[in-house]
PASEMAR-417533 format. One record per residue (C-alpha): x, y, z; residue in three letters; residue number from 1. Coordinates in steps of 0.5 Angstrom, whole numbers. Each point is the difference from the previous one (the first is absolute). Layout:
! PASEMAR-417533
SITE     px     py     pz  type  seq
SITE      X      Y      Z   ALA  NUM
...
//
This chain:
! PASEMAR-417533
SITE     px     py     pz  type  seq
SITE    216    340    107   UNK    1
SITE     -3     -2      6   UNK    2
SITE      7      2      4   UNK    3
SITE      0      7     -4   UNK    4
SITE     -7      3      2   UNK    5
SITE      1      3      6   UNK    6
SITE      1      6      0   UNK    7
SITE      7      1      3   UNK    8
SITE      2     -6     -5   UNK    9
SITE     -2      5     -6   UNK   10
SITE      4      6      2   UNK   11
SITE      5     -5      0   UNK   12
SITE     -1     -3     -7   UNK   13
SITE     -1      6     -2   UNK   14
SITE      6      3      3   UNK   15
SITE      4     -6     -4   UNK   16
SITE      2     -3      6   UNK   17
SITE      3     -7     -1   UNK   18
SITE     -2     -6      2   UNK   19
SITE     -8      3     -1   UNK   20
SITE      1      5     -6   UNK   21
SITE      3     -6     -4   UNK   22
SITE     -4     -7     -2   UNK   23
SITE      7     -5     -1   UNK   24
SITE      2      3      7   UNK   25
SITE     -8     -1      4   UNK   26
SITE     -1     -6     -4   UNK   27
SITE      7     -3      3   UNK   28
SITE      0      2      7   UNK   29
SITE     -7     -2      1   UNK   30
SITE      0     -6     -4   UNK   31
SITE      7     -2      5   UNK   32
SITE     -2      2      6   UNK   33
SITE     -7     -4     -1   UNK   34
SITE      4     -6     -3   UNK   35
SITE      4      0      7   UNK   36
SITE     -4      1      5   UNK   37
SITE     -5     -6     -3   UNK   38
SITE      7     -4      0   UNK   39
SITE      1      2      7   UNK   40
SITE     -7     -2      2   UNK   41
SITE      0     -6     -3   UNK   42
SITE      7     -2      3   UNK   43
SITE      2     -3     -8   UNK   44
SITE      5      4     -3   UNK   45
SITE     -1     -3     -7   UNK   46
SITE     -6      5      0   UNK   47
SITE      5      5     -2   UNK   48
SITE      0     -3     -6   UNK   49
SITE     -7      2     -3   UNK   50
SITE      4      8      2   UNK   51
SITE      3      1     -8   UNK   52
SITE     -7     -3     -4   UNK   53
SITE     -4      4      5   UNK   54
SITE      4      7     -2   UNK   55
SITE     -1     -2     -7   UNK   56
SITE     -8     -1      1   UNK   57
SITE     -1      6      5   UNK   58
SITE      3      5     -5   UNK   59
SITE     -4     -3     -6   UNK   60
SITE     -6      0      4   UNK   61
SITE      1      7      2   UNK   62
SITE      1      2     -7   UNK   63
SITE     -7     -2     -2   UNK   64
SITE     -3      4      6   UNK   65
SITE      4      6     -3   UNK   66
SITE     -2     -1     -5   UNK   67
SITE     -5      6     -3   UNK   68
SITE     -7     -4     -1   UNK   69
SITE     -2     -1     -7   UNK   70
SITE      6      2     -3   UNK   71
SITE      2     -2     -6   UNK   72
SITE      7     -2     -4   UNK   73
SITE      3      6     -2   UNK   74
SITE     -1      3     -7   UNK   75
SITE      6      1     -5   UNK   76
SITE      1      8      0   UNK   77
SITE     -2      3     -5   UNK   78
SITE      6      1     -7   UNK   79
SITE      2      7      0   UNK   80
//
């Protein structure tokens, strides 16, 4: 969320724009790119371990920011 608020990013989302526009995309390339660059800072390639459990909580994680504040399960649509 915080790479997506300037304003140049924004006219990207909203032009759907890969990787920006897409979750899975940002979350993957974000997570990759931060994973590799402690890796190469700490000079320990089994850092690049930690890259597929951090993917996963990243994107749960920005699934709960996402999310629309107190929002509730949703309801059974009404029988017609």
């Amino acid at each position: 969320m915080i790479l997506r608020a300037p304003d140049a990013i924004q006219a990207l989302v909203r032009a759907g724009v890969k990787p920006w526009a897409c979750d899975l995309c940002m979350c993957l390339w974000t997570t990759f790119s931060l994973v590799a660059l402690a890796a190469a800072s700490l000079g320990e390639p089994r850092v690049l371990l930690a890259a597929g459990p951090s993917y996963t909580l990243s994107l749960l994680v920005l699934r709960v920011v996402q999310a629309p504040y107190g929002a509730s399960s949703p309801t059974k649509p009404p029988d017609l």
